[in-house]
N, CA, C and O atoms as a DFTB+ gen file, in Angstrom:
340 C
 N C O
     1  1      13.340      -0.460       4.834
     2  2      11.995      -0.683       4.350
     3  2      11.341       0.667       4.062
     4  3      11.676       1.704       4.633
     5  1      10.135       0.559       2.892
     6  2       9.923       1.939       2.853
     7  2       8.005       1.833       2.783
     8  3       7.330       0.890       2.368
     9  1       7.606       2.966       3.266
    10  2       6.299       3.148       3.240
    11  2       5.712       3.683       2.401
    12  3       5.626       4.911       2.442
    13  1       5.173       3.033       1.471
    14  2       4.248       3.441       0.104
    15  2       2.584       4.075       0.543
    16  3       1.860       3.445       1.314
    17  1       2.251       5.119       0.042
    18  2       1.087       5.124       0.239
    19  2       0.384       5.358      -1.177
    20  3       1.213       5.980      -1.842
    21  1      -0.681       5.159      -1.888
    22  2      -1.040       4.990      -3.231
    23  2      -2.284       5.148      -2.978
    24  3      -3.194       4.429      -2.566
    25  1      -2.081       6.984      -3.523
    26  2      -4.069       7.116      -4.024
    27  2      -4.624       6.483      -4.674
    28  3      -3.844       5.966      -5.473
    29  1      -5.903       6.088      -4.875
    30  2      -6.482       5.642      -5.661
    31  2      -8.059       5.927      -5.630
    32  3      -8.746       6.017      -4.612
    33  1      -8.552       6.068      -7.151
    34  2      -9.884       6.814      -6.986
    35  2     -10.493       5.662      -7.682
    36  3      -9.890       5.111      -8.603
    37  1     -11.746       5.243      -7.258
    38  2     -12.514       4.212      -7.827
    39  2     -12.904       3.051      -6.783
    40  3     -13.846       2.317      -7.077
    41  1     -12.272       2.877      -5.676
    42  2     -12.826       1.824      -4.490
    43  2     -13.967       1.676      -3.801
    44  3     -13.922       2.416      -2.818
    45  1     -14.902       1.109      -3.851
    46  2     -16.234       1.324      -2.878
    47  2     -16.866       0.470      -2.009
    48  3     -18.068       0.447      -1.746
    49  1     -16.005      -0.219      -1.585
    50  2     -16.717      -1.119      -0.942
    51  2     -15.223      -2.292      -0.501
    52  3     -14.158      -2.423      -1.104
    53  1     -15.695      -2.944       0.690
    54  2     -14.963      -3.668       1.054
    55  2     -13.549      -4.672       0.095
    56  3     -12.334      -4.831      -0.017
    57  1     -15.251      -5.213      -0.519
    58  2     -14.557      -6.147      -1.595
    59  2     -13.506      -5.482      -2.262
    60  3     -12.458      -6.122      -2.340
    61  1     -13.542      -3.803      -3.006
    62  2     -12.735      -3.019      -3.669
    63  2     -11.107      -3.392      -2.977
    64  3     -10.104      -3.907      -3.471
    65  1     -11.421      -2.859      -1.625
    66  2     -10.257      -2.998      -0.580
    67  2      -9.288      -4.728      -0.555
    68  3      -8.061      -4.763      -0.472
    69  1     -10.025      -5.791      -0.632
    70  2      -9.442      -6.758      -0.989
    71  2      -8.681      -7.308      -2.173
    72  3      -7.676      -7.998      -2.340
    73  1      -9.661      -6.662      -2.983
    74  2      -9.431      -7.151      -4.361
    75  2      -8.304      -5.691      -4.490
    76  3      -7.668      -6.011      -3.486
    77  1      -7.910      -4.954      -4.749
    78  2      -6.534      -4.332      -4.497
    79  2      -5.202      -4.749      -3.634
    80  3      -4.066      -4.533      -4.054
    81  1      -5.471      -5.344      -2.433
    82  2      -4.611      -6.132      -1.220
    83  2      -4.083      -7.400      -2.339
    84  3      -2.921      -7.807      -2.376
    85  1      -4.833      -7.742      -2.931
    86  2      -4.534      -8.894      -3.628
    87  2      -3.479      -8.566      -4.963
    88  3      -2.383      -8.996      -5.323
    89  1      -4.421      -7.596      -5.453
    90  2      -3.168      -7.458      -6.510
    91  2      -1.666      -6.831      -6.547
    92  3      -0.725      -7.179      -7.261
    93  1      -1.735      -5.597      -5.369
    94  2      -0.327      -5.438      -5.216
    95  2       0.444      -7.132      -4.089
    96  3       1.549      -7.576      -4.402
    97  1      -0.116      -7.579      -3.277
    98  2       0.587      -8.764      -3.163
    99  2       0.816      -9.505      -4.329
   100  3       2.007      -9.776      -4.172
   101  1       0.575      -9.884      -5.114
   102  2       0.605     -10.717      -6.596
   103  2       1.776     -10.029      -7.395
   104  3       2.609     -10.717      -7.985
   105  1       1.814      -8.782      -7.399
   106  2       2.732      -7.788      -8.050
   107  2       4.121      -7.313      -7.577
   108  3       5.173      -7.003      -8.136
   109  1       3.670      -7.390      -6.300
   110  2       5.161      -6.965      -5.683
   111  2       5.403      -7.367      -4.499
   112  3       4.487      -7.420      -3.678
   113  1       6.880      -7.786      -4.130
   114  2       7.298      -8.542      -2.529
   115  2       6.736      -7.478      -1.320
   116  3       7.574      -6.914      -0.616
   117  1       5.711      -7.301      -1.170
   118  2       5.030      -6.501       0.238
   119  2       5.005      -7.129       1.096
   120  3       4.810      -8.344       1.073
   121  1       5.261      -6.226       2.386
   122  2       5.267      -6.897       3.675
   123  2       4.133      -7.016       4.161
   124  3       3.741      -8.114       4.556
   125  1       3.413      -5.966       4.226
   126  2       2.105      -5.632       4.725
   127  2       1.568      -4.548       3.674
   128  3       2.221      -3.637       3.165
   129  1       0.071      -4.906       3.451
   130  2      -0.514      -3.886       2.537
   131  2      -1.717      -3.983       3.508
   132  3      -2.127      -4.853       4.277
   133  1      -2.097      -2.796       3.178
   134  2      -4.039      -2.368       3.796
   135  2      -4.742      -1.204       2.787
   136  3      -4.121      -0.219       2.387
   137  1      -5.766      -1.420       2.541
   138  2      -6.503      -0.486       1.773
   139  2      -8.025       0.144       2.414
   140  3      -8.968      -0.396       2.992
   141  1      -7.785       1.297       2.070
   142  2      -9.185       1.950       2.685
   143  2     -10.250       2.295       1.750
   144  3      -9.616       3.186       1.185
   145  1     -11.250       2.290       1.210
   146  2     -12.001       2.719      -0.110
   147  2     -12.510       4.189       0.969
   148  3     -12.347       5.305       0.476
   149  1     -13.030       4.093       2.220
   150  2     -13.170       5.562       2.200
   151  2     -12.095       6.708       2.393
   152  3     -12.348       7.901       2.557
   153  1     -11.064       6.220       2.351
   154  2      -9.384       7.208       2.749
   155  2      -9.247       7.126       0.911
   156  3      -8.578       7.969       0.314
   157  1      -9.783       6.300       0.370
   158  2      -8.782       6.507      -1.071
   159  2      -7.785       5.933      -1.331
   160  3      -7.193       6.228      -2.369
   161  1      -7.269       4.900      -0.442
   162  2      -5.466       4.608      -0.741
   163  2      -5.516       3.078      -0.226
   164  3      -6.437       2.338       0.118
   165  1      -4.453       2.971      -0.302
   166  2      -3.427       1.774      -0.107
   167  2      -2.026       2.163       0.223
   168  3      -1.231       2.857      -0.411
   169  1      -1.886       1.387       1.670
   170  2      -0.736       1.990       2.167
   171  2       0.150      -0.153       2.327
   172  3      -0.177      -1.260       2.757
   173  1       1.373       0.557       1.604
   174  2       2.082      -0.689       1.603
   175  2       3.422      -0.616       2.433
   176  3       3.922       0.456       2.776
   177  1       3.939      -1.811       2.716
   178  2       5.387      -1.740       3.878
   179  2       6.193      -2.780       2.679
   180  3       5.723      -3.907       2.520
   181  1       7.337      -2.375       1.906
   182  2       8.254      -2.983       1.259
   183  2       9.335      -2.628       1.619
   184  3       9.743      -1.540       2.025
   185  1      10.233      -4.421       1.329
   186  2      11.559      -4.274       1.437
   187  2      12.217      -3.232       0.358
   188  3      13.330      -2.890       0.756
   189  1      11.978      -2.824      -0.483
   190  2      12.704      -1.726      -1.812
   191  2      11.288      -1.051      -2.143
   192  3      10.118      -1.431      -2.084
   193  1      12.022       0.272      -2.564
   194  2      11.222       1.242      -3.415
   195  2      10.477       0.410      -4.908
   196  3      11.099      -0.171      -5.797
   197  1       9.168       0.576      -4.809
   198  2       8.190       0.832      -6.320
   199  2       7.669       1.559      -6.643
   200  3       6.746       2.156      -6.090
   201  1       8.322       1.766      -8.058
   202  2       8.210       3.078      -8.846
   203  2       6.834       3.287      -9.126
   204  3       6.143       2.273      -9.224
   205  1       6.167       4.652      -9.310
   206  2       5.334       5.037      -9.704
   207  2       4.519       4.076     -10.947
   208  3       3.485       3.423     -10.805
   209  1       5.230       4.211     -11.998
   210  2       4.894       3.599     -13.048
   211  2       4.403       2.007     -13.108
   212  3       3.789       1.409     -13.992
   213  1       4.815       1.643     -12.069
   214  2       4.641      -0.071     -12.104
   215  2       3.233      -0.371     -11.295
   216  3       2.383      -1.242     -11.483
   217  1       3.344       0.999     -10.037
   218  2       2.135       0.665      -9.203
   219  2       1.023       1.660      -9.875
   220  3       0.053       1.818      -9.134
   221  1       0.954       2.353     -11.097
   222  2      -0.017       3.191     -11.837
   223  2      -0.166       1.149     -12.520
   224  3      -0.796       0.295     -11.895
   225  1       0.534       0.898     -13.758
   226  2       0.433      -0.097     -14.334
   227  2      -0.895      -0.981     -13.348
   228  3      -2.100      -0.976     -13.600
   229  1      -0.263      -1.615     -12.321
   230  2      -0.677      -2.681     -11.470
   231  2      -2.158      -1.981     -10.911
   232  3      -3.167      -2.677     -10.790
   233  1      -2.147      -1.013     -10.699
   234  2      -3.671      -0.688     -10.280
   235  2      -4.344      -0.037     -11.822
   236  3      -5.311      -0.799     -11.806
   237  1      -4.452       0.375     -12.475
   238  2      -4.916       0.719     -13.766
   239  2      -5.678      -0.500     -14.240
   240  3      -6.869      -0.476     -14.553
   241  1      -4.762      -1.749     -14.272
   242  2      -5.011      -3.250     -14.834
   243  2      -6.468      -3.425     -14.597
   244  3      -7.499      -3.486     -15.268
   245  1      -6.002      -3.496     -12.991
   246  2      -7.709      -3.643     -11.878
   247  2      -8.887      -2.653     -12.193
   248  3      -9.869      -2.756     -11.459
   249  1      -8.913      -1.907     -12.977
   250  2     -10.163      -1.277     -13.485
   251  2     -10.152       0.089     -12.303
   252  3     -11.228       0.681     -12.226
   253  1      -9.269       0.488     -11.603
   254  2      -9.283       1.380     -10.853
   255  2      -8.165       2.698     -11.244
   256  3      -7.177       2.398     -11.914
   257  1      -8.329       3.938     -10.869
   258  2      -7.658       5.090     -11.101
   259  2      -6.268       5.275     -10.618
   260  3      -6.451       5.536      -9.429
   261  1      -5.134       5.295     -10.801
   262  2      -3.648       5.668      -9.913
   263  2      -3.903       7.151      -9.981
   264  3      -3.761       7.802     -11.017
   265  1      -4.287       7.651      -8.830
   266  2      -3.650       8.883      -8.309
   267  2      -2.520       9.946      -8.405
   268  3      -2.284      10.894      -9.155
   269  1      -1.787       9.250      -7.073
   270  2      -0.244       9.386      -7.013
   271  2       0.393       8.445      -5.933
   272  3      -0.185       7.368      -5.780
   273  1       1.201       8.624      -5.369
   274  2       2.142       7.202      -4.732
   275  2       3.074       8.408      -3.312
   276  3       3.974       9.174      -3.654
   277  1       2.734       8.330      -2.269
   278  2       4.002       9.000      -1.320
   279  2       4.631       7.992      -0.581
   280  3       4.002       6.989      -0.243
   281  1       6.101       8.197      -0.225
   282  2       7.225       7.191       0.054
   283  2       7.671       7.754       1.778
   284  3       7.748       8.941       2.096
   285  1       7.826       7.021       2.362
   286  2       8.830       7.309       3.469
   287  2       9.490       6.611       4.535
   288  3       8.858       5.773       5.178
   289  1      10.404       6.804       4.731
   290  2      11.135       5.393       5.261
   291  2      10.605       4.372       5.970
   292  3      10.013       5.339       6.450
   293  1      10.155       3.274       6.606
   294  2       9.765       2.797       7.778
   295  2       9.997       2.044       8.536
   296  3      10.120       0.909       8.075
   297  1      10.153       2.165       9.786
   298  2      10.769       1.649      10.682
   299  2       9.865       0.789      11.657
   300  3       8.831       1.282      12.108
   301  1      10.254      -0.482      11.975
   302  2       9.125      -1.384      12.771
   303  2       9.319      -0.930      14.314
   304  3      10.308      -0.944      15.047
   305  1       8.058      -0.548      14.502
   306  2       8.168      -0.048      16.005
   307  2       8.084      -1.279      16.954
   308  3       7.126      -2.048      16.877
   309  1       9.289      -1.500      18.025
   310  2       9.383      -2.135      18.664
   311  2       8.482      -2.208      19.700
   312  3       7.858      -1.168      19.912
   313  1       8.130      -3.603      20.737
   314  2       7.050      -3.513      21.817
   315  2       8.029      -3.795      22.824
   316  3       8.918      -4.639      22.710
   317  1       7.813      -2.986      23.907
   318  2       8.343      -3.952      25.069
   319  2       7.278      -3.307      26.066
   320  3       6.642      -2.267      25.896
   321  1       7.230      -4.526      27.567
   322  2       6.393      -4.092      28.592
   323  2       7.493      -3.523      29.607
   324  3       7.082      -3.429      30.763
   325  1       8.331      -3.272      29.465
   326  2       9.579      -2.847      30.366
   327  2      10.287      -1.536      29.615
   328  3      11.493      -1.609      29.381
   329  1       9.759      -0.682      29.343
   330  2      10.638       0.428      28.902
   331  2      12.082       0.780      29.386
   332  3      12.149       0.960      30.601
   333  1      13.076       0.896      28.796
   334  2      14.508       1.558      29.067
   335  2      14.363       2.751      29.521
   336  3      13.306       3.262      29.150
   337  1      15.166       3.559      30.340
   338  2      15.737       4.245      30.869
   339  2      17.013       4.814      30.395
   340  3      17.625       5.623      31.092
């Protein structure tokens, strides 16, 4: 799985933050997406890499700015109440 994070300039307000959550779910198989309008971004958890170009496309559509996009692997952090040794 990999961790997308996607500037974006133009968000202001809550609603901004939803109405983005919505369209990369609509656009692409995401596991988890969250958006911040005061951080600037949208940070997504996908099974495969999306290219720059598709997530400029997909947020452009929405009347908002693509930035740039940073990638890095991610790994689901496990819970336990019993730690190993």
């Amino acid at each position: 799985m990999t961790k997308i994070t996607v500037k974006i300039d133009g968000m202001m307000c809550g609603m901004c933050e939803s109405h983005m959550n919505d369209t990369m779910r609509q656009n692409f198989n995401v596991k988890k997406v969250t958006s911040s309008h005061a951080n600037g971004e949208t940070v997504m958890i996908a099974e495969e890499d999306i290219s720059d170009e598709k997530l400029k496309d997909a947020v452009e559509k929405t009347g908002y700015t693509f930035v740039s996009a940073a990638r890095e692997p991610y790994e689901k952090k496990g819970f336990s109440l019993f730690k190993r040794k």
